[in-house]
Wavefront OBJ file of the C-alpha trace (Angstrom):
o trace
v 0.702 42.770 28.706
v -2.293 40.148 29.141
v -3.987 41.268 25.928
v -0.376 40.820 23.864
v -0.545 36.372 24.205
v -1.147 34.559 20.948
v 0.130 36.635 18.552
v -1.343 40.119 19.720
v -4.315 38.926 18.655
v -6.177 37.854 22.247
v -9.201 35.857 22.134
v -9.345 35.226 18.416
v -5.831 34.405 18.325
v -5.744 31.848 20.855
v -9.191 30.132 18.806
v -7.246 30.501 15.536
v -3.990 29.001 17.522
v -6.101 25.673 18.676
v -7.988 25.097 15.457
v -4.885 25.512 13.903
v -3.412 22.775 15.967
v -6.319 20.192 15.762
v -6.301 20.946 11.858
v -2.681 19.554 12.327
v -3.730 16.626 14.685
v -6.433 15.763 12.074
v -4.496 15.951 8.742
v -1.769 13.724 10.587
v -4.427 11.048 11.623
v -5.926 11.041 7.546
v -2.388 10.781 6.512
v -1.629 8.078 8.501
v -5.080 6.064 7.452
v -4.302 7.339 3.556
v -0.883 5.581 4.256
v -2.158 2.127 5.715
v -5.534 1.915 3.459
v -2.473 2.500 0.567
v -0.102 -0.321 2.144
v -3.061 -2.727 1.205
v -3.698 -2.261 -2.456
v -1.945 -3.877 -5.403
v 1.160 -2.324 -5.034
v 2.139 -3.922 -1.706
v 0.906 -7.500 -2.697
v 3.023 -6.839 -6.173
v 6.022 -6.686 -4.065
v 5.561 -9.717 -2.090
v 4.588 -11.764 -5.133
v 6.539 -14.889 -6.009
v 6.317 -14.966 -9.883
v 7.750 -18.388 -10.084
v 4.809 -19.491 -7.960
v 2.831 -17.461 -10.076
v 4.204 -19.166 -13.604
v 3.948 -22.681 -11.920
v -0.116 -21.886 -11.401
v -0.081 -20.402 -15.260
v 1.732 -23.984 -16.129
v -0.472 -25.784 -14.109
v -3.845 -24.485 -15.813
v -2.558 -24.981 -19.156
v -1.961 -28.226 -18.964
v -5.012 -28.601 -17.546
v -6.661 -26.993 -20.199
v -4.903 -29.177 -22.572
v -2.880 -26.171 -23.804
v 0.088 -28.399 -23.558
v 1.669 -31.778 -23.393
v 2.245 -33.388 -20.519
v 6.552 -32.822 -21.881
v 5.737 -29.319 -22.464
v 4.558 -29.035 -19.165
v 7.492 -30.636 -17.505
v 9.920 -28.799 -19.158
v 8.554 -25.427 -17.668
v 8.296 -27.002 -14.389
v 11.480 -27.414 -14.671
v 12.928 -24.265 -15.843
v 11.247 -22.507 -13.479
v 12.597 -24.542 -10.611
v 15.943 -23.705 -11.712
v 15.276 -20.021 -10.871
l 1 2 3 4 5 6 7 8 9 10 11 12 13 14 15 16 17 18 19 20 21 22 23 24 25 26 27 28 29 30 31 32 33 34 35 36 37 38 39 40 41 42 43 44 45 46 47 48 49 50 51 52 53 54 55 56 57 58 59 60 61 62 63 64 65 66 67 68 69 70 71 72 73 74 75 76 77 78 79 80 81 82 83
């Protein structure tokens, strides 16, 4: 009866069994870094972006460049507060 645990297998099977389960431990602990290290790239700062904000800076620089007029650069100020 003793020799039938793990699987039939005794010794080996109870090795096999544990580095089995810290092979599970350790792909869930990469998966959660993978997850978090992913949460901070572009794609999570895309969500949260405020293009208005963003087309008021593009506006801004323009007519600081002297792109535009100082009308031209009222008028998109605002149309985009109308958004």
């Amino acid at each position: 009866m003793c020799c039938h645990w793990y699987g039939g297998f005794g010794w080996i099977g109870m090795i096999l069994g544990i580095l089995f389960f810290l092979a599970l431990i350790i792909g869930g602990i990469l998966l959660v870094i993978w997850l978090f290290r992913r949460a901070g790239t572009s794609d999570l700062k895309r969500v949260h972006f405020n293009a208005t904000t963003a087309a008021l800076e593009i506006a801004k620089e323009r007519y600081a460049k002297g792109e535009i007029s100082r009308e031209e650069y009222q008028n998109l100020v605002a149309e985009l507060e109308k958004r």
